[in-house]
N, C-alpha and C positions, 0 to 999 in steps of 0.2 A: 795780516796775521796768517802763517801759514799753521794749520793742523795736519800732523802727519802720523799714521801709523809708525811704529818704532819699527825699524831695520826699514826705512819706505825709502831710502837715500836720501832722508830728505837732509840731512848734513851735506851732501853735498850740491843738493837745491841755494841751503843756506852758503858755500863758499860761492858759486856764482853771483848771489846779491854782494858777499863781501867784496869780490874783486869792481864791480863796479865802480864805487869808490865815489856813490854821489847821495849812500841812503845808512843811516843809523841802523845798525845789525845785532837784533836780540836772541843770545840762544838758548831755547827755552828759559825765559826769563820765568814764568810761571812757574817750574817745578823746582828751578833754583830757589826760587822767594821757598817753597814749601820745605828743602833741605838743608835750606840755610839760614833762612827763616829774616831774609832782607837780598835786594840785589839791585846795581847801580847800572843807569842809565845817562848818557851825557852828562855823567857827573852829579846826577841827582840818585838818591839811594831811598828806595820805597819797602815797606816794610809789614803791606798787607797787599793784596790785588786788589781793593778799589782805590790804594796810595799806586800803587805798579798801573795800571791800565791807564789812571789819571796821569801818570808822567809821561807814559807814548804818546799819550793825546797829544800832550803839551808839547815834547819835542817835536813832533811830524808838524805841530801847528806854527810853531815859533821859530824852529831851528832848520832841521830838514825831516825828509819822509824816514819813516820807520817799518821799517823790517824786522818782524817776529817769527819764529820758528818756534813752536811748542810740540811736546807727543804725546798722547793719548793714553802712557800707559800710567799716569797719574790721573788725580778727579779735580776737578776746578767752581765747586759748586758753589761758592759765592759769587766767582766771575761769570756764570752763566745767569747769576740772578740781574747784572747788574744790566740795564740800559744799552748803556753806553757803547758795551764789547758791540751792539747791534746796530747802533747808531753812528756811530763815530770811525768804526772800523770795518775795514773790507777784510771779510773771511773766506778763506780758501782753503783746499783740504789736497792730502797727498796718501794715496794708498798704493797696495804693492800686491801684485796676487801674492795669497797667501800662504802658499806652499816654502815659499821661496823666502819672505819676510820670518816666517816663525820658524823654520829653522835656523834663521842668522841670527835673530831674538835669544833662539833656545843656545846655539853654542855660546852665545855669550854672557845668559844668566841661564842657567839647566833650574835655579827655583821659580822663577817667574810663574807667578799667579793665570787665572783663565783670564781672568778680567787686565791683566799686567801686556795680553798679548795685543788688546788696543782697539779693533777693528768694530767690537759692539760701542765702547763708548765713544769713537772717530763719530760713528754714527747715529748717536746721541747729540751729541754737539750738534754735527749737519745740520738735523734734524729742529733742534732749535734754532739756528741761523735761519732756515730754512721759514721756521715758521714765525718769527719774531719778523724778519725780512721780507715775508710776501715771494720771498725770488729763490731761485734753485742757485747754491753757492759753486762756485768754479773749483772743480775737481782733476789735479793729473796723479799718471801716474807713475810709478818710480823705472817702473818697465819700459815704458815708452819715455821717457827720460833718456836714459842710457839709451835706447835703440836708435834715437833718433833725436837729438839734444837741442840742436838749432830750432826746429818748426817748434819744436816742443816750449821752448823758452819763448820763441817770438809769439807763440799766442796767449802766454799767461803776460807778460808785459801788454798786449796789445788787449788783452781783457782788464787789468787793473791798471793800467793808464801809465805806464812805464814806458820808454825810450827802451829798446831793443840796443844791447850792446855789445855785440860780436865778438871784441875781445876778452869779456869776464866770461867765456867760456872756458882758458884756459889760466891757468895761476901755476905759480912756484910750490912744488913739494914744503910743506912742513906745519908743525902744529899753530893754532892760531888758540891767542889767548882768550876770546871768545869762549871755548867749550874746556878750559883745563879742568874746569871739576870732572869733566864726561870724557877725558882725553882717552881710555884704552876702549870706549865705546867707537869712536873716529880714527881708526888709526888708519883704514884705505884711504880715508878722504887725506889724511894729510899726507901718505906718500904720494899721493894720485897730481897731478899735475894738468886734469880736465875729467870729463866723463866717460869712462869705455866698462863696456858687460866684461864682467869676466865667470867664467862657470864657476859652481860652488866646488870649495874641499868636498875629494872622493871619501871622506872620510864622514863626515858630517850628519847625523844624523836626520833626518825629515819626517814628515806625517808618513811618508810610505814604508817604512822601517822602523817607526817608533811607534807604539799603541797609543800612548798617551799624548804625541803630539796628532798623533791622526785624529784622537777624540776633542782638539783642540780646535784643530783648523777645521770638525766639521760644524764647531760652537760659531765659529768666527765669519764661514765662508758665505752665508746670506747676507752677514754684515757687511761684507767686499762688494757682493754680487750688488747689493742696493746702491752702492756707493759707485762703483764702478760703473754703472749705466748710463752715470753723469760726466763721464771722462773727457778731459777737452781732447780734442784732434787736433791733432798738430798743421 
């Protein structure tokens, strides 16, 4: 299970497990169940998170591994009660300095919530991984992603026990049915054909321009800074 702050690239973290093409690929199956209120896994359809968590298990266990992508800017507070998400699953988290993340957040919803922006409750979660686990949970992040894609990938596969696969770094342009309820939130990833930084629109607002996002990201930036201390190195 990856947790990722929203705008962390982590869509495009999750098209690299897709192109692999040897691991069952969930996108935010979590927030789906909450807005659609059911969401189907290898053909099995769950219709609460402790029916949903119990189906990963079973698929990763029966079938093949399972790869989850969830975001932060929902709450999950039954799945953090349960066991299991601690026992059964390897949790790993993805954050994005902040600056950068919550202005790509804000151009693409301008009402999003304090709490909608991710980085306190990312670090909530951690934090119970963290403490439920005994073990500090493996952290990348979206910046060093892009800047550097290979080391970056080879050491979260070489940390959760993954085979390193060179070519799902690269894929064919276009939408994957995976995210069509969130399709205008991924529209880089699907023209995108691998991973490159590109600068933000000169247009775009930021914390440095906006009062309300700057009062935002200074709500957010301790919750990055705790998180980010843990960052794997490529």
């Amino acid at each position: 299970m990856l947790w990722a702050v929203p705008r962390s690239r982590s869509t495009a973290f999750l098209r690299i497990m897709l192109e692999r093409g040897d691991l069952e690929v969930a996108h935010e199956p979590f927030s789906y169940l909450q807005t659609d209120g059911h969401f189907e896994l290898a053909g099995r359809r769950a219709t609460s998170p402790a029916e949903l968590l119990g189906t990963i298990i079973e698929v990763n266990a029966v079938e093949r591994r399972v790869f989850a992508k969830e975001t932060s800017d929902y709450t999950y507070t039954p799945l953090l009660e349960d066991e299991r998400l601690f026992s059964d699953v390897i949790n790993t988290f993805m954050i994005r300095e902040p600056q950068g993340a919550i202005s790509s957040h804000y151009a693409m919803n301008p009402q999003a919530t304090l709490d909608e922006y991710g980085f306190e409750y990312l670090h909530t979660i951690f934090d119970a991984v963290r403490s439920a686990t005994g073990r500090v949970p493996l952290v990348i992040d979206g910046d060093d992603l892009v800047a550097d894609p290979e080391p970056t990938i080879q050491a979260y596969c070489a940390q959760v026990g993954l085979d390193f696969k060179a070519e799902a770094l690269r894929w064919d342009p276009g939408e994957r049915e995976n995210w069509h309820n969130t399709t205008r939130w991924h529209a880089e990833v699907a023209e995108s054909s691998g991973l490159v930084a590109k600068a933000p629109p000169e247009q775009r607002e930021t914390p440095g321009t906006n009062a309300h996002l700057r009062r935002v990201a200074e709500h957010h930036q301790p919750f990055y800074d705790a998180l980010a201390r843990h960052r794997l190195a490529g």
